[in-house]
C-alpha positions as CSV (number, residue, x, y, z in Angstrom):
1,X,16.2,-9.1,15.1
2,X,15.1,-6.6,12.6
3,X,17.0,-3.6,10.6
4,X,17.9,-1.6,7.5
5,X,20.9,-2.6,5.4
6,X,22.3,0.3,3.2
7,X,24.0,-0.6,-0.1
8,X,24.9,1.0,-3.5
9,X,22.8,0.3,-6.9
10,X,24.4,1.7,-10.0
11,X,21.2,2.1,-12.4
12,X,23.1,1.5,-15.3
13,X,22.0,0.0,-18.1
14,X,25.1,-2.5,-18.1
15,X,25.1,-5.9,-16.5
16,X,26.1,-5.7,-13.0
17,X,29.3,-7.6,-13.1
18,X,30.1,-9.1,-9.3
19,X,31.8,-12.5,-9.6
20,X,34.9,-14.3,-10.9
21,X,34.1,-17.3,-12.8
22,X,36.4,-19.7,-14.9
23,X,34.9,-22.1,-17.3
24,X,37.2,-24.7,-19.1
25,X,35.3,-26.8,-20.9
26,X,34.2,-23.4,-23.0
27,X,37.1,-23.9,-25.1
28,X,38.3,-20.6,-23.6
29,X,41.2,-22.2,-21.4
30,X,42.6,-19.7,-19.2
31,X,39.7,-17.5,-19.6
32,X,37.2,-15.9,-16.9
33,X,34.2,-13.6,-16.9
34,X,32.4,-12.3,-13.9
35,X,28.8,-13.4,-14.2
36,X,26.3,-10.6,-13.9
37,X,23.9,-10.0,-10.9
38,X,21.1,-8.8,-14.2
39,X,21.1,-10.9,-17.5
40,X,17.9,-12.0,-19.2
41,X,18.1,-15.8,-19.4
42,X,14.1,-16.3,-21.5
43,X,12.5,-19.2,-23.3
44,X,10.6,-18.5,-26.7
45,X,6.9,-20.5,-26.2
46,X,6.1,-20.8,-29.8
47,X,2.4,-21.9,-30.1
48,X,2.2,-21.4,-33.9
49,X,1.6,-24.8,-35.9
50,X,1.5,-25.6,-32.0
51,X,5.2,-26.2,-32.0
52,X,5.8,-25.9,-28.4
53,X,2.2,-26.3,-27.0
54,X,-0.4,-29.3,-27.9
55,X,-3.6,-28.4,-28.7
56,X,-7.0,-29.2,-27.8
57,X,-6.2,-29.1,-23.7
58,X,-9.0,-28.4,-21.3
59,X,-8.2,-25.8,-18.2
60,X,-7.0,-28.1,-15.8
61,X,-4.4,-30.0,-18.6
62,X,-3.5,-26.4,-19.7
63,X,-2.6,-25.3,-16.2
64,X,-0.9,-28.5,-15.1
65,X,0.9,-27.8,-18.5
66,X,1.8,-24.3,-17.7
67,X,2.6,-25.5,-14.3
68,X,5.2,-28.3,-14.9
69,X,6.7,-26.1,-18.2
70,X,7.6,-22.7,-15.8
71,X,8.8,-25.3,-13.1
72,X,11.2,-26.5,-15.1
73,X,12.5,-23.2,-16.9
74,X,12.4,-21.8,-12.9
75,X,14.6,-25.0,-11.8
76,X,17.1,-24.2,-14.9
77,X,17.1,-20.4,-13.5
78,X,15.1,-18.8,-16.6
79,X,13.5,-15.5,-15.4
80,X,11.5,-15.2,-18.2
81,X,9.4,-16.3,-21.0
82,X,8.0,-15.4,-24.6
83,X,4.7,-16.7,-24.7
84,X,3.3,-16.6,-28.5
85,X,-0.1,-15.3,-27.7
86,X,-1.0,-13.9,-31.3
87,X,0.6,-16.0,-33.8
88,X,-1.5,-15.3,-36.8
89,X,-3.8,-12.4,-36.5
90,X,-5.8,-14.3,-33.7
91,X,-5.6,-14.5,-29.8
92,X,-4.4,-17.0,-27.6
93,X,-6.7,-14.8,-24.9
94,X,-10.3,-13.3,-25.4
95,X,-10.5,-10.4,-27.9
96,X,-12.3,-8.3,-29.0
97,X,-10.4,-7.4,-31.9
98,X,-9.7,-10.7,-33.2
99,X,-11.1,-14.6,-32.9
100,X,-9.8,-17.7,-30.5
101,X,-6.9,-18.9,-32.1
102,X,-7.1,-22.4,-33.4
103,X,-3.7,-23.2,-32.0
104,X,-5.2,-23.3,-28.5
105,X,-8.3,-26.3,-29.0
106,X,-7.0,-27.7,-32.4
107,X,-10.2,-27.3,-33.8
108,X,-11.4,-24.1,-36.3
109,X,-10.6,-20.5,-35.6
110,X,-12.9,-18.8,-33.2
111,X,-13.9,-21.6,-31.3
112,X,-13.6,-20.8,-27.1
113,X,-11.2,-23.0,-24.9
114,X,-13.7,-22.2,-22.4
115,X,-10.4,-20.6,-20.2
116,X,-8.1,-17.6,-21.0
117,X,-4.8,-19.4,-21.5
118,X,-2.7,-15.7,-21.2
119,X,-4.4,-14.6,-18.2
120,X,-3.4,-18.5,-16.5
121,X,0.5,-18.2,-18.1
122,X,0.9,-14.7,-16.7
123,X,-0.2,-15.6,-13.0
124,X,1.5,-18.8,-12.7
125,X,4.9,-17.1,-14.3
126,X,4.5,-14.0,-11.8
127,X,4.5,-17.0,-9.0
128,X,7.8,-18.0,-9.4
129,X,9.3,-14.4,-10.2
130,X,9.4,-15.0,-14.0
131,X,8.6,-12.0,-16.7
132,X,5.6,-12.4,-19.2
133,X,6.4,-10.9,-22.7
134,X,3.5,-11.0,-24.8
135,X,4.9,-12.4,-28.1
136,X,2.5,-10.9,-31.0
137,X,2.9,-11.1,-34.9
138,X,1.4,-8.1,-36.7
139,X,0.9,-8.7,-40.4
140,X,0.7,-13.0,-40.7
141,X,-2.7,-13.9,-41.7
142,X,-2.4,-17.4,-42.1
143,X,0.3,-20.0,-42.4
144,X,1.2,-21.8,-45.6
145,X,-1.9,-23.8,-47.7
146,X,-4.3,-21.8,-45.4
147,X,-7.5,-20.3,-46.9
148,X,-9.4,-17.2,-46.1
149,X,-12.1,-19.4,-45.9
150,X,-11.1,-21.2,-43.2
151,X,-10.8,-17.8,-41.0
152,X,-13.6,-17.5,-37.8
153,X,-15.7,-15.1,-40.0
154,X,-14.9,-11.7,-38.0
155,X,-11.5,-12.1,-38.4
156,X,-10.3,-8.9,-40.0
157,X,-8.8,-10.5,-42.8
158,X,-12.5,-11.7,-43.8
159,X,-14.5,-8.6,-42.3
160,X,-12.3,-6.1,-44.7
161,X,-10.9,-8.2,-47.3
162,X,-9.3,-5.3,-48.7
163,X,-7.0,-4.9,-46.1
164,X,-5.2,-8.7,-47.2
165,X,-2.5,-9.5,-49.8
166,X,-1.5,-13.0,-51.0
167,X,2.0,-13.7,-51.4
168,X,3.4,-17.4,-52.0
169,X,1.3,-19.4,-49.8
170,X,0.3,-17.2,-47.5
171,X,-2.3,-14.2,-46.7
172,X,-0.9,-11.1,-44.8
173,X,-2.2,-7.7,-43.4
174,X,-0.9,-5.0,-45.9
175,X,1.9,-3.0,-43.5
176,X,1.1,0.3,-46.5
177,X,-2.8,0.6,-45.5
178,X,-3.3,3.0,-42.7
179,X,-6.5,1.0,-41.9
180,X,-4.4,-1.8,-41.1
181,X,-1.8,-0.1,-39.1
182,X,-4.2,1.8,-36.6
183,X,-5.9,-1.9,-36.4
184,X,-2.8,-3.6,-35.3
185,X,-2.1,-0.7,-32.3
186,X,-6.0,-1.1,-31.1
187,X,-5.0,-5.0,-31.0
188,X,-1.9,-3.4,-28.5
189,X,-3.4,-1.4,-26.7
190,X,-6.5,-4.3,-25.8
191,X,-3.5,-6.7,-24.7
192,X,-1.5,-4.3,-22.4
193,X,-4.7,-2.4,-21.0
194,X,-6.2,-5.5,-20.1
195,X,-3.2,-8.1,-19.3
196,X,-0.3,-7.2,-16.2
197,X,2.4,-8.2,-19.0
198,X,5.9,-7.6,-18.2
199,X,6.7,-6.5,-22.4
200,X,5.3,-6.9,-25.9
201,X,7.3,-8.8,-28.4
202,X,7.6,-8.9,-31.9
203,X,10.0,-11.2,-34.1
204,X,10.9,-11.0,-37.8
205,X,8.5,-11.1,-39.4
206,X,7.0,-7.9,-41.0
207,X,7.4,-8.0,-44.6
208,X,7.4,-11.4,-45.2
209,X,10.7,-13.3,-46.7
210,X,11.2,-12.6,-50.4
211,X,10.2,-15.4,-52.7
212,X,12.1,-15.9,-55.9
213,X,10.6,-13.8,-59.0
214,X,7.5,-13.0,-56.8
215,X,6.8,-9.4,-56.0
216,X,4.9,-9.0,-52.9
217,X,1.9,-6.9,-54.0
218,X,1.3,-3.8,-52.5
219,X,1.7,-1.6,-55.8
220,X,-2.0,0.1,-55.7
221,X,-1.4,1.1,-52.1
222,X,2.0,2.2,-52.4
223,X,0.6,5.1,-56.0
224,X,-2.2,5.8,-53.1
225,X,-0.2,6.5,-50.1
226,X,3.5,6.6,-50.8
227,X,3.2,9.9,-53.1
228,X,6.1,11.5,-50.7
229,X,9.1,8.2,-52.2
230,X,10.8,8.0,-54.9
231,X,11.0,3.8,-53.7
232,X,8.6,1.5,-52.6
233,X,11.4,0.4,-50.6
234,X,11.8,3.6,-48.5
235,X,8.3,3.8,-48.3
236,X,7.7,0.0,-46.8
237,X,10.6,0.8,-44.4
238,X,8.4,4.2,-42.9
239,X,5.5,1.9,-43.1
240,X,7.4,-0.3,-40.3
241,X,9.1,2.5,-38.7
242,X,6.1,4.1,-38.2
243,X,4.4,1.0,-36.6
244,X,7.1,0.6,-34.0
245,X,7.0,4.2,-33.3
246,X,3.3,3.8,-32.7
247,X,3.1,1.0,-30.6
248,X,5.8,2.4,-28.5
249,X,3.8,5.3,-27.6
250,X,0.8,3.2,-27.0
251,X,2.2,1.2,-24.7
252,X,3.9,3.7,-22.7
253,X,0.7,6.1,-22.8
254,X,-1.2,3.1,-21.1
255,X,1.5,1.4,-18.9
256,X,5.2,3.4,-19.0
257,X,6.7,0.5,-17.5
258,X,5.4,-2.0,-19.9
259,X,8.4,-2.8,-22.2
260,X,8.6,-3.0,-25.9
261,X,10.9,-5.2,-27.4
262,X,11.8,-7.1,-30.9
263,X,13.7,-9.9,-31.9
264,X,15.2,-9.5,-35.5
265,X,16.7,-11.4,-37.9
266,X,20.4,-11.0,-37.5
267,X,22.1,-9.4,-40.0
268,X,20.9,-6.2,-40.6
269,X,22.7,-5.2,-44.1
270,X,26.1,-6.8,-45.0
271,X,28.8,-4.7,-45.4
272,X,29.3,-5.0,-49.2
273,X,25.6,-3.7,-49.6
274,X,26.4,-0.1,-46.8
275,X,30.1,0.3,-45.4
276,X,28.3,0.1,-41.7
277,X,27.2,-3.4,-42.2
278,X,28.5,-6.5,-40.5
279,X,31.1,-8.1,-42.2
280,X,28.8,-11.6,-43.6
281,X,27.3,-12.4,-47.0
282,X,23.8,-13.4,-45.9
283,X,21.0,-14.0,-48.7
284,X,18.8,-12.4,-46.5
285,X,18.7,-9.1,-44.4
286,X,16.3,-6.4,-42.3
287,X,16.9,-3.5,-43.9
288,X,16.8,-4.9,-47.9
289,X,14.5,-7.6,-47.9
290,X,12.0,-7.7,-44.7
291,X,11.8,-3.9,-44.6
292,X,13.0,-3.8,-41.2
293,X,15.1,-0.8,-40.4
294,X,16.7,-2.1,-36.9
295,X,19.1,1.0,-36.6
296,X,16.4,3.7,-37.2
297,X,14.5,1.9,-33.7
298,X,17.3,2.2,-32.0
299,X,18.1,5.7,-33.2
300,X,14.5,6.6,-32.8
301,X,14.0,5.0,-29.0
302,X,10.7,3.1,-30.3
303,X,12.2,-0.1,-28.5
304,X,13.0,-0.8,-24.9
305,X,15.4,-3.6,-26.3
306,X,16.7,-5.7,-29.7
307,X,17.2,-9.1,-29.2
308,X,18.9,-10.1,-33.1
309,X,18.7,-13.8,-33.7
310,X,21.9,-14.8,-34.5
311,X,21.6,-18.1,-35.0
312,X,24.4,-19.4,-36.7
313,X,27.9,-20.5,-35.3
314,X,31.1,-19.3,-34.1
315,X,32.8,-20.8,-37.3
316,X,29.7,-19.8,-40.3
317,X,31.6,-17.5,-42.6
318,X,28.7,-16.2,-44.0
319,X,27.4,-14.8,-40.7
320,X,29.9,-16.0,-38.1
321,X,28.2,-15.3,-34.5
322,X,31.3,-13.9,-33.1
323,X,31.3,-11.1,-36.1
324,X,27.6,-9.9,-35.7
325,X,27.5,-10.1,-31.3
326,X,30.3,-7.2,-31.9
327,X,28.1,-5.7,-34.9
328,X,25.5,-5.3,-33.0
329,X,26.8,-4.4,-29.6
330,X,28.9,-1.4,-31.3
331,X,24.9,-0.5,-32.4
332,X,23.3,0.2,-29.2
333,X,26.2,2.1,-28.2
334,X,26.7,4.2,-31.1
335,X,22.7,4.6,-32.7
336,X,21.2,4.9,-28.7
337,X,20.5,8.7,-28.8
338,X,17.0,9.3,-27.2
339,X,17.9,6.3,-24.5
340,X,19.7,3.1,-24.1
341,X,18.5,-0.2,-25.4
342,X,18.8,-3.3,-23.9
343,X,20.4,-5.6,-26.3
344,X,19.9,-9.8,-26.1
345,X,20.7,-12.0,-28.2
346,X,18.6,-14.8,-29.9
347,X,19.9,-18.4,-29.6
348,X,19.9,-21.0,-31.9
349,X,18.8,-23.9,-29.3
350,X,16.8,-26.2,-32.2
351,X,19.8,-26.5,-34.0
352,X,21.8,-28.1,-31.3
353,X,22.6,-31.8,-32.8
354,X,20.4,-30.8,-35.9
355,X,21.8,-29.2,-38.5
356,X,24.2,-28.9,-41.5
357,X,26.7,-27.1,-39.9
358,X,28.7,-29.7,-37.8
359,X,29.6,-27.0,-35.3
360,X,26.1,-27.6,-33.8
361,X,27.1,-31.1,-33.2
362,X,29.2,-30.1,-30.2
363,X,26.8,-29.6,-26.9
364,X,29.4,-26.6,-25.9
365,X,28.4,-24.5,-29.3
366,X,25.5,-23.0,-27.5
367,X,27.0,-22.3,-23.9
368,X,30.1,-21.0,-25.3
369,X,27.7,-17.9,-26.9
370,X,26.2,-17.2,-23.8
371,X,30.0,-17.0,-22.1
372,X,30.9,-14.5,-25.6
373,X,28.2,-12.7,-24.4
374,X,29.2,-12.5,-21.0
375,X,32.9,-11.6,-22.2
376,X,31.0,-8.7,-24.3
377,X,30.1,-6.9,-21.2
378,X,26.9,-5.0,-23.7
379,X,25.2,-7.7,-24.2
380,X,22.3,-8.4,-21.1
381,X,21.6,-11.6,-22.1
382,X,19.8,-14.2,-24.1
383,X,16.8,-16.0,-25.5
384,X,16.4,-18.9,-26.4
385,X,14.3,-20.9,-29.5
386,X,12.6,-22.5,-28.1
387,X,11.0,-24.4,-25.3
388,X,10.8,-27.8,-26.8
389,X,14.9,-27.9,-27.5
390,X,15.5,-27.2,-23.8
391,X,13.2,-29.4,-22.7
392,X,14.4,-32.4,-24.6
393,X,18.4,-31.0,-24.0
394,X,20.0,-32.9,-27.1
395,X,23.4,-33.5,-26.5
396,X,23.3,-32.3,-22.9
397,X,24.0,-28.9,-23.8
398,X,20.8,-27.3,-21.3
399,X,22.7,-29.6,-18.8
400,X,26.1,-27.1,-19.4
401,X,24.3,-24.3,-19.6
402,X,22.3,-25.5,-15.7
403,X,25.7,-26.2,-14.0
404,X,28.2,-24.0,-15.6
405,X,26.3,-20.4,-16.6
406,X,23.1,-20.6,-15.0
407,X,23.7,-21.8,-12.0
408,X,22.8,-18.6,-9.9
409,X,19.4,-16.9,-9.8
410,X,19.7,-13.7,-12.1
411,X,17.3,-10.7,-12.0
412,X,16.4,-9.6,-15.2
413,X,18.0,-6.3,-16.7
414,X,16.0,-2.9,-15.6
415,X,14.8,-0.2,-17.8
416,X,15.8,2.4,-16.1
417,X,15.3,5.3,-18.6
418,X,11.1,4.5,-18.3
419,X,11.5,5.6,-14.3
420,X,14.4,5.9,-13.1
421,X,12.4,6.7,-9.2
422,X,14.5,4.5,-6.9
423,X,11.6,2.4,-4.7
424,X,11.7,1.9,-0.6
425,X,12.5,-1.3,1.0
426,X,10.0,-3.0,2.3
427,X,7.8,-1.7,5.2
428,X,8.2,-4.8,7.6
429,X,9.3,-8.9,7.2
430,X,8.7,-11.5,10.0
431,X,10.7,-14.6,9.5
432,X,9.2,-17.5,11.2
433,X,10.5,-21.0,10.7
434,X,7.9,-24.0,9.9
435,X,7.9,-27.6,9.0
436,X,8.9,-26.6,5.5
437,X,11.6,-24.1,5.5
438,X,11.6,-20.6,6.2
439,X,8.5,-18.1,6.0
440,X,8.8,-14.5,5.0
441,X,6.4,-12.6,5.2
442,X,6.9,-9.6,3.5
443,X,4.8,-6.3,4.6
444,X,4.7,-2.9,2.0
445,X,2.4,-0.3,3.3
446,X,4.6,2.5,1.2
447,X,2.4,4.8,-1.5
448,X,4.0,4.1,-4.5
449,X,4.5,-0.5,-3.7
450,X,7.3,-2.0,-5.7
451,X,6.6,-4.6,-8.6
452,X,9.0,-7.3,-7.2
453,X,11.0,-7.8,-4.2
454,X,14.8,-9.9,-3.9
455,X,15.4,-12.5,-1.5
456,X,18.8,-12.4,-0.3
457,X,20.1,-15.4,2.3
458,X,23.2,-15.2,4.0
459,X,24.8,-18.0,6.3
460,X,25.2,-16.6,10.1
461,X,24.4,-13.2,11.6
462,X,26.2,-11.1,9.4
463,X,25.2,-9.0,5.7
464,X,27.1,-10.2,3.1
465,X,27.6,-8.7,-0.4
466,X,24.2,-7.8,-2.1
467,X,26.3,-7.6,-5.3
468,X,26.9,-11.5,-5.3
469,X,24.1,-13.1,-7.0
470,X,24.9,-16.3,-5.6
471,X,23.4,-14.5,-2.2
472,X,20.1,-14.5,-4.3
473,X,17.5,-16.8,-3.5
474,X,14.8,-16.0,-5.1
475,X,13.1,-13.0,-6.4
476,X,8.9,-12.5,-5.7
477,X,6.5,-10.6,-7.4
478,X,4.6,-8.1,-5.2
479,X,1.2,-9.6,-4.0
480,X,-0.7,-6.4,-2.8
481,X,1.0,-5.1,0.1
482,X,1.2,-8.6,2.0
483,X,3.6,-11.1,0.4
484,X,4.5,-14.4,1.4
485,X,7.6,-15.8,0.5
486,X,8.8,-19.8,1.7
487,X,12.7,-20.7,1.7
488,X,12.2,-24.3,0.9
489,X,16.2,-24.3,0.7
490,X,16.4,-23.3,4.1
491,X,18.0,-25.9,6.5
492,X,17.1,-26.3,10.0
493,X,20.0,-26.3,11.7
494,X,21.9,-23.2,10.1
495,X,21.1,-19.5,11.3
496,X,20.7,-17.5,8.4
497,X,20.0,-13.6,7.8
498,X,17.8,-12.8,5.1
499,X,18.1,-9.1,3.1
500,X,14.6,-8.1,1.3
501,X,15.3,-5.4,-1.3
502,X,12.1,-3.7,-3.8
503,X,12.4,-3.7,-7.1
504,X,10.3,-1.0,-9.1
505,X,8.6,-1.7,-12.0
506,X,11.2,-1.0,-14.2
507,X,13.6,-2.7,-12.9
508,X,15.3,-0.6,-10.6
509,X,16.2,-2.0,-7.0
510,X,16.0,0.0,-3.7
511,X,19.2,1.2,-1.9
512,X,18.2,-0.2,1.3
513,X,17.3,-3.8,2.1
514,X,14.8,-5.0,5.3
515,X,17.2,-7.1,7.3
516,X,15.1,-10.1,9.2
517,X,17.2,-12.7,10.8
């Protein structure tokens, strides 16, 4: 028996909040959130200095690799990951713009796997209904002790040595050089014209981290093309605005939907340096010493979200976690003029059971900021750094966070204000019972196809709530017009009906689900 279901979607940019959850172990007696039907629950894949991916693995390794890693984030109810795909002004895919990153064989710059390890992450994560960001550092030439010399010889930094600046131990792109800057958004726009990425992704680093009684040394460039400041400071701020801004409108001229989104580091200014700041004495912060004006992107709309790493404790005085999630939560609501940002926040999961601060000793330190940033009710969710802490779980706390918080499939938060066109439901499902579960299969013949499509399983012959995410079993990316979908859960003796919503490629879900039972 087939039909239409009808049901409400708010597009708002908010979690959906549907369920009643208490957790006691939290060290929040008494207290309960309802977990949201949309949170972003993704794992940072750092392949710099190879720190979550060996090197020198030949296509079959690498895909069993990817394989068995996106399994397991998929079985602890990730929906999405942050794959490091240009760690230092190289390419973990074939380029044209710059060489075959050495992180990939283990051998020298430039050399070719022989595979294209982006192209084989993004299929095998759009499998199992997981986003691809595209995690890309502009202006990092090289890590520390690492020559020019040893660059592939047409990497830019060896093509048009004048483009580079030494500071410490490292080589970096100068941010000031307009040469550089319309470089780094041709690297963009190659990567989202040419890749079916779900966002691009920067992290901290753009002016690199201050080094005692070094001055990063950009002086010529700053008497040739900051005439119009009185600081260099302001000036290396607009140099960073300006890229944002730019990349923002590439991406959206070649794919709207394609987000654009940056993780920070998390203190933006401290209050005794602007009355706005957070209340924490850091050493370090975006706006003074990295350059990075985090409120003039959200002001601006040059980001689709901000995901600050807060990576320090509920009891840290210096930057106490609780202090800078309502920081920056009172940011997107107040500085979100041209159109809401998703805000997530960055997790400190590699310093669970290792580190100075003996708060990180407890396994519920981590889990208990995901449930703040439930309670926040702005927050969407979380990321996490990085793969290799979840996978090795030290003290159990990616067990707490498996049974207690993620324990339900989430869909990840929309973006509503890049489309906002509500998608049909699909144009047909069959559901046909085999050896291994239940088949959908999943038929869209509509003009405009949706980018994913929810799986919602209820026990007997009757709808239940498509608010509950606990109803969710699984969401599917769209796999041109004809998509087959197997309920593996499915047991043989129960009589389900299934609800099959669209999803558009922003994010936003259909008002009507295809009813199959």
């Amino acid at each position: 028996m087939m039909k239409k279901q009808f049901f409400k979607v708010a597009l708002s940019v908010a979690t959906t909040l549907v369920l009643l959850l208490s957790i006691l172990p939290l060290q929040v007696k008494g207290a309960s959130v309802t977990p949201p039907k949309n949170e972003m629950r993704a794992a940072w894949i750092a392949t710099v200095q190879n720190v979550d991916m060996k090197p020198g693995m030949n296509v079959a390794q690498y895909t069993a690799w990817v394989q068995k890693t996106l399994d397991q984030l998929k079985a602890n109810k990730f929906n999405a990951v942050i794959y490091q795909v240009k760690p230092t002004n190289d390419a973990l895919y074939p380029s044209k713009l710059a060489p075959w990153s050495s992180y990939i064989t283990g051998g020298k710059q430039g050399k070719n796997p022989g595979y294209d390890p982006l192209l084989i992450m993004i299929n095998e994560a759009h499998k199992r209904g997981m986003e691809l960001h595209a995690w890309i550092n502009p202006y990092r030439v090289t890590m520390p002790g690492q020559t020019l010399a040893s660059l592939a010889p047409n990497n830019v930094a060896r093509t048009n040595p004048k483009w580079v600046v030494k500071y410490g131990k490292q080589y970096y792109l100068n941010p000031g050089l307009p040469e550089v800057q319309n470089y780094l958004i041709s690297t963009v726009e190659e990567l989202v014209a040419k890749y079916d990425i779900d966002a691009v992704h920067m992290d901290d680093y753009f002016y690199p981290y201050k080094i005692k009684n070094e001055v990063f040394p950009d002086q010529a460039a700053f008497k040739k093309y900051g005439a119009s400041f009185k600081k260099n400071s302001d000036w290396r701020r607009d140099n960073v605005n300006r890229l944002v801004k730019r990349v923002y409108s590439s991406i959206k001229t070649i794919k709207p939907h394609v987000q654009f989104g940056i993780s920070p580091f998390g203190v933006w200014r401290n209050r005794s340096q602007d009355p706005t700041g957070s209340n924490t004495r850091a050493g370090v912060t975006n706006y003074d010493d990295l350059y990075a004006d985090t409120r003039q992107w959200i002001k601006d709309g040059s980001i689709d979200y901000i995901t600050p790493q807060i990576y320090w404790s509920n009891t840290f005085s210096v930057a106490r976690y609780s202090t800078l999630l309502d920081w920056w939560s009172a940011e997107v609501q107040t500085y979100a003029d041209v159109h809401p940002v998703n805000l997530y926040i960055g997790l400190a999961d590699y310093k669970v059971g290792n580190d100075a601060d003996k708060a990180w000793k407890n396994k519920m330190e981590l889990p208990s900021q995901v449930f703040a940033n439930r309670v926040n009710q702005i927050v969407a969710g979380q990321m996490h750094f990085s793969l290799r802490s979840i996978q090795k779980n030290p003290l159990g706390y990616a067990t707490v966070l498996k049974q207690q918080l993620y324990n339900y499939t989430a869909l990840t938060p929309a973006t509503p204000w890049d489309n906002m066109a509500i998608p049909v439901e699909p144009t047909s499902v069959q559901a046909n019972r085999d050896a291994a579960g239940m088949k959908l299969i999943i038929r869209d013949e509509n003009s405009n196809p949706p980018r994913k499509y929810v799986i919602y399983r209820f026990e007997g012959n009757e709808v239940g709530s498509y608010q509950d995410p606990r109803n969710i079993v699984d969401v599917v990316y769209n796999t041109k017009g004809i998509t087959v979908f197997l309920d593996k859960t499915a047991k043989r003796n129960k009589q389900y009906t299934y609800g099959i919503t669209s999803v558009s490629a922003t994010g936003v879900e259909s008002e009507n689900a295809y009813v199959v039972k």
